[in-house]
C-alpha positions as CSV (number, residue, x, y, z in Angstrom):
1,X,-23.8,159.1,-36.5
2,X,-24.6,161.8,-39.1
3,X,-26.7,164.9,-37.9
4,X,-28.2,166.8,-40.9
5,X,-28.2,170.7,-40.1
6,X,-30.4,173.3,-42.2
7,X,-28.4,175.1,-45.6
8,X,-27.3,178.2,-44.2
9,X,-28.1,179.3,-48.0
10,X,-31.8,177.9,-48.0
11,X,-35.0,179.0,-46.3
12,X,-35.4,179.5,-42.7
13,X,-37.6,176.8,-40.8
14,X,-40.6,177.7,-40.2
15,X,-43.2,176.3,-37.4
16,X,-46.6,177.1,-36.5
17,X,-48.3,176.0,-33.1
18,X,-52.1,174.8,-33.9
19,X,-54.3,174.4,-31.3
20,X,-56.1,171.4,-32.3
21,X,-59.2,171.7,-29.9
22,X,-62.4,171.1,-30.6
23,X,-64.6,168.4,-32.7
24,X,-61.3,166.3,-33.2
25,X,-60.7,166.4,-29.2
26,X,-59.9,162.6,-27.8
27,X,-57.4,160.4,-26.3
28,X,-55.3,159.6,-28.8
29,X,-53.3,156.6,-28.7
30,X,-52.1,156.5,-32.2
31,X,-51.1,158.7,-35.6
32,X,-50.1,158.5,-38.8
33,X,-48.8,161.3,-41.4
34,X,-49.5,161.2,-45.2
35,X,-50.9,162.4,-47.9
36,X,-54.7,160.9,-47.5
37,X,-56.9,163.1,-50.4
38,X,-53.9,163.3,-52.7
39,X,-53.1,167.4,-52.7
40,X,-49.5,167.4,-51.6
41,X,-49.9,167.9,-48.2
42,X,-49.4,165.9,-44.9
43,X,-52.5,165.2,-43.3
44,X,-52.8,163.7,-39.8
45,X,-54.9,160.8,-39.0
46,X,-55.5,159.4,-35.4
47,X,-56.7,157.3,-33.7
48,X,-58.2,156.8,-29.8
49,X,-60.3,155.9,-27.3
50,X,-63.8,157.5,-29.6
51,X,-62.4,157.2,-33.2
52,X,-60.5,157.6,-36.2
53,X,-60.4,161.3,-37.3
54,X,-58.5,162.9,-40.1
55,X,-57.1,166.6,-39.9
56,X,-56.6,167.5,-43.7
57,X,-53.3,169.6,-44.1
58,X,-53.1,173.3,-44.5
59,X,-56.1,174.2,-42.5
60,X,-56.7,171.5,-40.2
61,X,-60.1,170.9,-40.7
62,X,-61.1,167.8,-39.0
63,X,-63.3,164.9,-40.4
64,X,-64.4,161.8,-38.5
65,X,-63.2,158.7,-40.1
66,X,-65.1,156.0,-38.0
67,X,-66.4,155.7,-34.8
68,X,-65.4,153.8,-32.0
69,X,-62.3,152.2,-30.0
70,X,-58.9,152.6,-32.0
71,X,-56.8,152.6,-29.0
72,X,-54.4,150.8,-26.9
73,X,-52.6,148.0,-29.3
74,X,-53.7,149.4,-32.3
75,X,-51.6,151.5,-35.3
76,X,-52.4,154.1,-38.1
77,X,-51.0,153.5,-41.6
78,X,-51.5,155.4,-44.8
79,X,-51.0,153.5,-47.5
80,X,-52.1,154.8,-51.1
81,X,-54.7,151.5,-51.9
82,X,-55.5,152.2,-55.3
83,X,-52.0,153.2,-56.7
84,X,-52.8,157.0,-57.8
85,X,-50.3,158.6,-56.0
């Protein structure tokens, strides 16, 4: 079993806590990480019991997807459709 460790010559890691209350509050049942609007950053997209949201990466701002059940059984995957990158 290999076990990658940090380089003890490279940049600390580094993690913020974000509260991620609010508009984007369900239960979620399901996620997904990827670059959805193409600007180098993970964005998180879930799913749940009310709908598919999208929390854009770097500030989190949330954006509702589509409404309705995306729960139990169900799974998020980004794929890139249209082969921009």
């Amino acid at each position: 079993m290999a076990v990658a460790e940090p380089d003890p010559n490279g940049p600390p890691y580094a993690f913020v806590r974000r509260s991620l209350d609010g508009e984007g509050t369900q239960v979620t049942t399901t996620l997904a990480i990827g670059d959805v609007d193409g600007d180098g950053l993970g964005d998180l997209v879930v799913g749940g019991k009310s709908f598919i949201g999208w929390f854009h990466g770097g500030d989190f701002a949330f954006e509702v997807i589509a409404n309705g059940r995306y729960g139990w059984g169900s799974e998020t995957i980004i794929r890139d459709l249209d082969g921009d990158g």
